[in-house]
GUSEVEX-238573 format. One record per residue (C-alpha): z, y, x; residue in one letter. Coordinates in pm, whole numbers, padded with zeros to 5 digits, always signed. Last residue first. Layout:
N
ZYXa...
end
This chain:
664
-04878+01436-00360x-04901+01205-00086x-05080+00897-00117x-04968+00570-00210x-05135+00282-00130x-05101-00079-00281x-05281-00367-00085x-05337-00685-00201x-05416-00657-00521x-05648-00993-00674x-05972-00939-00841x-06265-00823-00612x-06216-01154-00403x-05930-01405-00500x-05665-01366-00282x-05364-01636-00264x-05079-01506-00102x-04970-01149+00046x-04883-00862-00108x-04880-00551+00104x-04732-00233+00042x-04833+00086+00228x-04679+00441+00271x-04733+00807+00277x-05100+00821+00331x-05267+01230+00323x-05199+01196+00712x-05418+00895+00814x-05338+00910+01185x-05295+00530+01187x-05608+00313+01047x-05522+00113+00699x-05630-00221+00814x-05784-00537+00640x-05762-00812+00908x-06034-01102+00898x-05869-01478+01017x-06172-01577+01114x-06056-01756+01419x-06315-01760+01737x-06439-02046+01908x-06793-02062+01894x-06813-02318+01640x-06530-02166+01446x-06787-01853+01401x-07045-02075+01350x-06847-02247+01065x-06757-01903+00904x-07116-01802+00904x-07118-01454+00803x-07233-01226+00482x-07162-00842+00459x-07115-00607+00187x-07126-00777-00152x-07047-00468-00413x-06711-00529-00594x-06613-00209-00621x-06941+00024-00585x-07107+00122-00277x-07280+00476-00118x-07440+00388+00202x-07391+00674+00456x-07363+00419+00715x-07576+00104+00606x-07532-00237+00417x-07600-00588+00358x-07501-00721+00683x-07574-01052+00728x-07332-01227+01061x-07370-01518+01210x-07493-01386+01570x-07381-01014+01515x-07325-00981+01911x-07134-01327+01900x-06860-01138+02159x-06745-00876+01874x-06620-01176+01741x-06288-01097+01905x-06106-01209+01625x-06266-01292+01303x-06419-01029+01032x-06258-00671+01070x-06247-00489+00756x-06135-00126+00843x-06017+00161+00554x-06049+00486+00513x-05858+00721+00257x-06031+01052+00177x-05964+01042-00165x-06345+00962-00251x-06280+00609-00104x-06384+00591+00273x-06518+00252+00395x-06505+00117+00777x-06699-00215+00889x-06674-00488+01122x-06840-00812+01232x-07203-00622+01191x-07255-00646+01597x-07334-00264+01577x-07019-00184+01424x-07062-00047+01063x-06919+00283+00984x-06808+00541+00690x-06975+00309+00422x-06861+00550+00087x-06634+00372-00146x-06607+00239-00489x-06315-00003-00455x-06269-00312-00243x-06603-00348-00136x-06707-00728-00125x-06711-00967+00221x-06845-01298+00183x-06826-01591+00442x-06566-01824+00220x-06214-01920+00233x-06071-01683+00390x-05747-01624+00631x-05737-01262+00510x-05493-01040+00641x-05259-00723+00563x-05186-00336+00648x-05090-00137+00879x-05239+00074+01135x-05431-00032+01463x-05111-00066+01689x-04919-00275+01409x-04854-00527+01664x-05047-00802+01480x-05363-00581+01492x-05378-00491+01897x-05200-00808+01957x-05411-01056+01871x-05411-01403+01721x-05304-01206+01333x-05061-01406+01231x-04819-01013+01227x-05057-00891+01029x-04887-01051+00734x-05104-01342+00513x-05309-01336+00252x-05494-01654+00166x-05850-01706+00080x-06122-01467-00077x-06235-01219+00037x-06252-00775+00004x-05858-00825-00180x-05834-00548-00419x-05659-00230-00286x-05466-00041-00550x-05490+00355-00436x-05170+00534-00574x-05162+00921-00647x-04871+01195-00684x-04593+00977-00479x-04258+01029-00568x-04060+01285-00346x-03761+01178-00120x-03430+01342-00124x-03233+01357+00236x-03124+00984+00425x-03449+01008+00585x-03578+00669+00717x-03656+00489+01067x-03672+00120+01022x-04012+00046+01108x-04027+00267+01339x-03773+00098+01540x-03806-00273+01451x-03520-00455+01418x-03368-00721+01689x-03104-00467+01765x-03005-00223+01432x-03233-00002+01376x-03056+00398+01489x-03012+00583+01155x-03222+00921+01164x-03020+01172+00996x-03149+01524+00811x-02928+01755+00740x-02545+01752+00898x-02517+01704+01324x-02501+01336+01436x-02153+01230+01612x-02071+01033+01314x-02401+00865+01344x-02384+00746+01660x-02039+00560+01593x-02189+00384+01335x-02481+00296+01516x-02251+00150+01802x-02079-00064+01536x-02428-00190+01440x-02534-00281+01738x-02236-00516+01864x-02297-00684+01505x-02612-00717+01547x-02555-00914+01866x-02333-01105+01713x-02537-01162+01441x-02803-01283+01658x-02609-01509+01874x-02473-01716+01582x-02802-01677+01402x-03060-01808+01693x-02802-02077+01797x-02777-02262+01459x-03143-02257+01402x-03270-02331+01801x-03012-02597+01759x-03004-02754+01430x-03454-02797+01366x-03511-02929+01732x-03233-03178+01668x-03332-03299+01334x-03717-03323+01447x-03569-03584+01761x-03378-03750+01529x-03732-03785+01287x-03916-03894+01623x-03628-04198+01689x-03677-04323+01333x-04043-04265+01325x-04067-04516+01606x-04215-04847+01396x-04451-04606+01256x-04648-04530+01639x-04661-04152+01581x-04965-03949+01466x-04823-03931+01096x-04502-03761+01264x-04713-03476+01373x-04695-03327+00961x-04353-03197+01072x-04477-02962+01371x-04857-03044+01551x-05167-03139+01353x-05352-03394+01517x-05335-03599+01851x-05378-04020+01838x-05182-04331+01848x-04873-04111+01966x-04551-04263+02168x-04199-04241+02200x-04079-04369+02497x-03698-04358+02392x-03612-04188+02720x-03916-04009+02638x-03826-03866+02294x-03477-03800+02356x-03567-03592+02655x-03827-03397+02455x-03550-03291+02155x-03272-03137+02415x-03628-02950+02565x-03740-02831+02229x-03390-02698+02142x-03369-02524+02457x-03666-02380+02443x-03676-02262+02034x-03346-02085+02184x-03527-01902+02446x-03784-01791+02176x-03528-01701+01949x-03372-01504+02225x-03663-01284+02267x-03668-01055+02000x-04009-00985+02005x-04082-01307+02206x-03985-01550+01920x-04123-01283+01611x-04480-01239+01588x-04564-01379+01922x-04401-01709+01877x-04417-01693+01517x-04731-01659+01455x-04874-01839+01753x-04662-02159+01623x-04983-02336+01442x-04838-02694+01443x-04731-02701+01009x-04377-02595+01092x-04531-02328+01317x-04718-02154+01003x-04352-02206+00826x-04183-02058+01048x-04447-01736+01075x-04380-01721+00666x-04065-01682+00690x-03988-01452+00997x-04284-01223+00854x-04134-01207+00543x-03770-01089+00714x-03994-00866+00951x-04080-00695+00616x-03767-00691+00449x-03517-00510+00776x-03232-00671+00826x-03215-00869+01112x-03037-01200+01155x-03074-01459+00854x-03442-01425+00850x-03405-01478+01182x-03306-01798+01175x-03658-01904+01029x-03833-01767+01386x-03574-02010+01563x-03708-02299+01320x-04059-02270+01400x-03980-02217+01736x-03847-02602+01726x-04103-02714+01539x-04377-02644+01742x-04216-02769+02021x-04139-03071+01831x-04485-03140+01791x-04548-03058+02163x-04288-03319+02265x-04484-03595+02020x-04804-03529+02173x-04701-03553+02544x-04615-03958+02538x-04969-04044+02421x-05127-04400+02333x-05317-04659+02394x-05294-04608+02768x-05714-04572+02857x-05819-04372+02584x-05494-04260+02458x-05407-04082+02768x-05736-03930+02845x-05715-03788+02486x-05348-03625+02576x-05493-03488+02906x-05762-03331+02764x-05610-03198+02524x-05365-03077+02810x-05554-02803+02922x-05533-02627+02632x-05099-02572+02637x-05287-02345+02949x-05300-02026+02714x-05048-01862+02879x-04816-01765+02567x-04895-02176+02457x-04796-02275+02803x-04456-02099+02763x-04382-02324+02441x-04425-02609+02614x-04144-02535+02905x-03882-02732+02730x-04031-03024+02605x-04246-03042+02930x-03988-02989+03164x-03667-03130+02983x-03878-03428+02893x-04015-03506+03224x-03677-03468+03392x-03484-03705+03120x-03795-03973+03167x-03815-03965+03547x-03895-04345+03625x-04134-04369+03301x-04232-04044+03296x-04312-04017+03637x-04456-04363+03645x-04675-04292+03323x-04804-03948+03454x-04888-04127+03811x-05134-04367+03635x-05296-04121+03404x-05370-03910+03697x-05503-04255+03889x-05708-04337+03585x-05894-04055+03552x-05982-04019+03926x-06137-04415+03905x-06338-04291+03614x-06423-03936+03767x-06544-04202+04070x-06710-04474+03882x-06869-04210+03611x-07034-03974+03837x-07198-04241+04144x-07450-04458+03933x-07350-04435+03597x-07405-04084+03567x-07594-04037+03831x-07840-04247+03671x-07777-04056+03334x-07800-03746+03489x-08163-03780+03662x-08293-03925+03339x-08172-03662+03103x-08262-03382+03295x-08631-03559+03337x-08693-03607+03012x-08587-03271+02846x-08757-03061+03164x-09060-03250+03133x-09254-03312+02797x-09140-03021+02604x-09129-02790+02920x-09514-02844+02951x-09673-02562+02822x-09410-02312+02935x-09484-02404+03301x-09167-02593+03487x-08957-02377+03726x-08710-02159+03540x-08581-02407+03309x-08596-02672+03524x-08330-02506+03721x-08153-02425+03397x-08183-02803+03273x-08033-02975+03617x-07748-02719+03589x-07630-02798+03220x-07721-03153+03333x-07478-03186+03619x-07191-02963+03387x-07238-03211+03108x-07160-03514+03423x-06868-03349+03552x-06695-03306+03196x-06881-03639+03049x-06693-03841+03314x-06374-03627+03291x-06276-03698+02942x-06256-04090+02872x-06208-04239+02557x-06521-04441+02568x-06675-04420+02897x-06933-04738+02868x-06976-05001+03131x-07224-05215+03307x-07062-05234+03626x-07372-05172+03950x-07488-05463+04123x-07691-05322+04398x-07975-05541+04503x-08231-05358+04386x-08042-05211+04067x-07870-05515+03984x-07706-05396+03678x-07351-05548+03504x-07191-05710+03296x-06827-05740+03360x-06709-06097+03268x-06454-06183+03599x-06216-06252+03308x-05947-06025+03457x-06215-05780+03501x-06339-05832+03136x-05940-05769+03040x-05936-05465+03189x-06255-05375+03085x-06217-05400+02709x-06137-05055+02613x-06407-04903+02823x-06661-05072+02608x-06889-05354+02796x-07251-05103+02770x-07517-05211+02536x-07330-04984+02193x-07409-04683+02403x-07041-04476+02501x-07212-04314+02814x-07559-04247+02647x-07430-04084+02300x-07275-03838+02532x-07549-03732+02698x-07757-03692+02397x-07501-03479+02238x-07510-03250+02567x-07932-03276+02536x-07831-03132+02182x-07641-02845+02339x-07925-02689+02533x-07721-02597+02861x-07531-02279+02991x-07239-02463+03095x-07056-02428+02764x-07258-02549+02563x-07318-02859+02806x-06958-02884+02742x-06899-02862+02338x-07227-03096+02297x-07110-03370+02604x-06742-03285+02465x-06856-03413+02137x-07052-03692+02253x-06781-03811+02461x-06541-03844+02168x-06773-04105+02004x-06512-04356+01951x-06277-04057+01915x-06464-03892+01655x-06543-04190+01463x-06183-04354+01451x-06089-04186+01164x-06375-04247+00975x-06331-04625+00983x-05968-04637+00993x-06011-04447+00617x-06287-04736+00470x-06017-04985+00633x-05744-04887+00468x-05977-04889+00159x-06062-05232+00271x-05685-05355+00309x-05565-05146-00086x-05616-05495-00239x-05468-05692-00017x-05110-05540-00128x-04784-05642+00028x-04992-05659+00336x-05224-05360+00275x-04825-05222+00270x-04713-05364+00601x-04472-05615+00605x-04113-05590+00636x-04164-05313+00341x-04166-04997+00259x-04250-04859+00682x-04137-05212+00839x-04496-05296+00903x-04780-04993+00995x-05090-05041+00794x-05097-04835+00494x-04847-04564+00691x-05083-04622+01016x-05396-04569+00804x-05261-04249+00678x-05176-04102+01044x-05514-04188+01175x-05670-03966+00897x-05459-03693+01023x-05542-03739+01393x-05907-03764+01318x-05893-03432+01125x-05733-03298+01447x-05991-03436+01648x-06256-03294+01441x-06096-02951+01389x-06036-02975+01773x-06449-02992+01905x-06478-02597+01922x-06096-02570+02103x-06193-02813+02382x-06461-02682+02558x-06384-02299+02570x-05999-02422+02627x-06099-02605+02953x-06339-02329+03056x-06007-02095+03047x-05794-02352+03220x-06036-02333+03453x-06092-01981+03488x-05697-01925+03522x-05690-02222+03819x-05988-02063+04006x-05782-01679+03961x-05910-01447+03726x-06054-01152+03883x-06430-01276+03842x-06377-01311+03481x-06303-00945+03402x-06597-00892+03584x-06817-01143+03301x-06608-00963+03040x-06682-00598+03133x-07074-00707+03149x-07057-00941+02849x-06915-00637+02628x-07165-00430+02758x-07178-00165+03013x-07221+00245+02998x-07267+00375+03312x-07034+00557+03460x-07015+00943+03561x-06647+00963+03514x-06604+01239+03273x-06967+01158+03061x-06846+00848+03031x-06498+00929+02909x-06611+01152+02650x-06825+00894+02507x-06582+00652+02518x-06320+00862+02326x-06637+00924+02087x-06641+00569+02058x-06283+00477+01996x-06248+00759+01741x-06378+00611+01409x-06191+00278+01452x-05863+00298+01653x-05773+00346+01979x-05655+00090+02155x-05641+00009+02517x-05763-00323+02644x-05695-00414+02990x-05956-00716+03053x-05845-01022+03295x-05816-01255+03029x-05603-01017+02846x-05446-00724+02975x-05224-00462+02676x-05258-00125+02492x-05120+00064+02181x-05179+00299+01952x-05350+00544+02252x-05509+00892+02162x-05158+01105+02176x-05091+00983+02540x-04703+00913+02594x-04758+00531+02565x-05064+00586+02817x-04822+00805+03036x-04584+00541+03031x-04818+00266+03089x-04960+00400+03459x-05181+00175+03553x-05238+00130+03904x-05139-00261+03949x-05393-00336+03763x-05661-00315+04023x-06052-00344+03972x-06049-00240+03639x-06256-00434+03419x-06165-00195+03078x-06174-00286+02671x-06154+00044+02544x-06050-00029+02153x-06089-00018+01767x-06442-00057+01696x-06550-00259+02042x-06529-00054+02382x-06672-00035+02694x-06599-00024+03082x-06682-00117+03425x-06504-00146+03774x-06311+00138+03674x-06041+00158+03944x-06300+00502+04105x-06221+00662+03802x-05879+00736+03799x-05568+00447+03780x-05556+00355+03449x-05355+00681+03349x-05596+00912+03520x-05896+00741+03302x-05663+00796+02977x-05520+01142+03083x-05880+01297+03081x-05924+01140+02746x-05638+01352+02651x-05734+01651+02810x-06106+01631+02620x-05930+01659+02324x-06181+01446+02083x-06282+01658+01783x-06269+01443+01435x
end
């Protein structure tokens, strides 16, 4: 395909010329731009710009898509235009990082931490849940059930056991997730860890009531008597003290002879952080800690109705910003040191509550696909993931979101007026209720009953009258419209090109392509796709694969148009002339092919059913990324007419989920 150079030439005028390039490059579907002031792009004329399907800023990138097959020979074009050099992905996202504000690149260094290490937690959470309904009194019984029945005490047990192992031992998983993240050798992060909960030092839990005592243990380290205690539960001793050694270890790094690194830099790093550490780290992050815990609990203990409405309300915001990761850490510090957490509960009914505004609309607009999508999204945030729906639906039509707000907020003021607490974080929405103290489920289920009525109830009364509205100025549009062919206006809260149609004859299609599903897993819409480029529709349509294993088949006998050079994603051509992207994980373009096999070349001829590519679905989670791999029928495809998805179970090279039909 021949690149107008006129249109690229629009695309560097349009972000504000060449000289607001800081740097540039591109993955197989978009630009991904540094650009030194925002401010300067011109998004009309990108919108008007036959090249661009879309475009939107992310972490301090502006991202313009393409599409796959194009996006480098727009790049091309554009380089030799502006004179730049070509950069990297790390290069365009290490300046996209300097622009971010100190409080955006912490919250960002926050989430890089925490979001590798949450499948534990969360797992934790779960497991926690089930030994509070076998252990919990008044749940069947006055007593509690091991209680009514000894016999089921050990198994309780058994399940307390490994539920309590990633919090006891929290600090070795943020000493691996942080040292990781500062630049360190992860296992020395482990290490680290390990050392601040050791089985010799008094556990953090016990302090208060060793102080009491006057029972601390502690070190005389030449006369000073230093508190022999461990950091269990706590977050920001192993934070400060992951990014010491992270540091300590590159400076070694670069200093100490190849022949002796084993026996030095390993040693020494260690050694120098654990004494500081314990000596001067721990007591002051410790005494820090506690102090922020400290003045949460008074303001939501004095201010309970104001905390409520801000957090319970506002929650849902901090998800679109990202920060909602900033307060894992929070939540953890909380049950380390209070027992339990008063945020938890508020963001499960956060969840919840846009959960059940994305449901309403099902009952508002009109249109069958966004009707799926408002199903399924609700009940993706009934079970804590609420991305779907928030950004699939919620701020679409914006109302439901606003709703899902108020509903949340009503629900978080009854929660901490009744000082509703959480024994540990886990999955979010209805299953949250296992993380709740049992003998306050009553008070948590009212809570779930309000955040389910309001945002529902609200969402469909003000939808439909705003449908309404829209649909009697349609009408009266379309008597005005000359004879032939009609375009009928969507009503509001529908999608415009979605629901454009010809009210003349149509003609049945001549050929249809069944797509079998590349993975298997679960199909899903587009729309729960964590990014906006493919759950936007700006790519093309078509469907997604959460999957359940790291395999990747051809979905019919096909010709290997393209393979990106970091192997997550690939483009086939069937003999029709129909191509088709496979895009493993989100933004995995970052690993530079680290976890991924490929099995195949451009020009590569491959059956149905042929294995393609291999990748490490753990390693992928490990670093952060979903796998949730989108299966996209690029735009500009002329000889497709339309495209039905089926979503579900998939079972690779056997299950349909995608049925084209071509025009005659």
């Amino acid at each position: 395909m021949a690149i107008d150079r006129k249109n690229v030439e629009d695309i560097v005028r349009a972000v504000g010329g060449k000289e607001n390039i800081e740097v540039a490059t591109h993955c197989v579907t978009r630009l991904r731009f540094s650009l030194y002031d925002e401010s300067k792009v011109d998004s009309a004329a990108l919108d008007a710009n036959d090249l661009v399907k879309g475009q939107f800023s992310s972490q301090g990138q502006f991202q313009i898509v393409i599409g796959p097959g194009t996006v480098d020979k727009v790049y091309d074009e554009m380089i030799q235009l502006t004179g730049g050099a070509r950069s990297s992905k790390d290069e365009v996202k290490s300046a996209a990082a300097r622009k971010q504000n100190p409080l955006q690149r912490a919250i960002k260094t926050l989430a890089d931490i925490f979001i590798p290490i949450l499948p534990a937690i969360v797992t934790a959470g779960l497991l926690l849940g089930i030994n509070n309904i076998l252990t919990g009194p008044g749940i069947f019984f006055s007593q509690s059930l091991v209680d009514v029945y000894p016999q089921w005490k050990d198994i309780a047990a058994i399940i307390n056991t490994i539920a309590s192992t990633a919090f006891t031992f929290l600090p070795a998983l943020i000493g691996w997730a942080a040292v990781t993240r500062f630049g360190g050798s992860p296992l020395l992060g482990i290490v680290l860890g390990l050392i601040l909960v050791h089985p010799d030092l008094l556990s953090a839990y016990g302090y208060a009531s060793a102080s009491t005592e006057g029972t601390v243990p502690t070190w005389n380290l030449f006369g000073w008597h230093l508190e022999k205690i461990g950091y269990q539960g706590q977050v920001l001793p192993v934070l400060v003290s992951a990014y010491i050694l992270a540091n300590i270890e590159k400076f070694l790094n670069k200093r100490v002879h190849d022949s002796i690194k084993l026996l030095v830099v390993a040693p020494v790093t260690l050694l120098i952080t654990g004494f500081l550490a314990f000596t001067i780290i721990g007591p002051v992050t410790f005494g820090i800690a506690n102090a922020i815990t400290s003045g949460l609990v008074y303001v939501f203990d004095h201010f309970a109705i104001l905390g409520g409405l801000i957090y319970g309300g506002f929650y849902a915001l901090l998800v679109i910003t990202g920060m909602h990761h900033t307060f894992l850490a929070v939540d953890v510090q909380l049950i380390g040191s209070e027992g339990g957490t008063f945020l938890w509960p508020m963001l499960a009914l956060s969840n919840i509550a846009q959960g059940a505004a994305a449901l309403a609309m099902m009952f508002v607009i009109k249109e069958q696909k966004t009707k799926g999508l408002a199903v399924t999204s609700s009940i993706s945030a009934f079970l804590g993931v609420t991305e779907p729906a928030i950004f699939g639906v919620n701020i679409r039509y914006r109302y439901p979101f606003i709703f899902g707000m108020i509903g949340s907020a009503l629900g978080g003021v009854l929660l901490t007026i009744n000082q509703v607490r959480a024994s540990s974080i886990g999955v979010g929405g209805v299953p949250g209720f296992l993380s709740i103290f049992p003998n306050q489920w009553g008070v948590f289920f009212v809570g779930m009953a309000i955040v389910l009525i309001v945002p529902f109830v609200a969402t469909v009364l003000y939808g439909r009258a705003v449908v309404s509205r829209a649909e009697k100025s349609s009408v009266a549009a379309a008597g005005a419209t000359a004879a032939g062919t009609t375009t009928v206006s969507p009503p509001a809260g529908q999608d415009e090109l979605s629901s454009r149609r010809s009210v003349q004859g149509s003609q049945e299609p001549v050929n249809i392509l069944e797509l079998a599903a590349p993975l298997s897993g679960t199909a899903v819409p587009l729309a729960q796709v964590p990014d906006p480029a493919f759950a936007e529709g700006q790519m093309g349509q078509g469907i997604a694969i959460e999957p359940s294993e790291g395999k990747v088949y051809a979905p019919f006998d096909a010709t290997v148009a393209h393979v990106i050079k970091s192997k997550h994603a690939l483009i086939l051509e069937h003999a029709s002339g129909v191509q088709v992207l496979i895009h493993v994980g989100i933004n995995t373009v970052s690993l530079k092919g680290s976890g991924f096999t490929q099995l195949k070349n451009i020009g590569d001829k491959v059956k149905a059913g042929e294995l393609l590519l291999e990748f490490d679905m753990d390693a992928i989670r490990a670093a952060g990324y979903p796998v949730i791999t989108p299966i996209i029928i690029p735009v500009g495809q002329e000889m497709v007419e339309k495209i039905e998805e089926k979503t579900g179970p998939a079972t690779a090279k056997q299950t349909s989920i995608l049925t084209i039909h071509l025009k005659g």
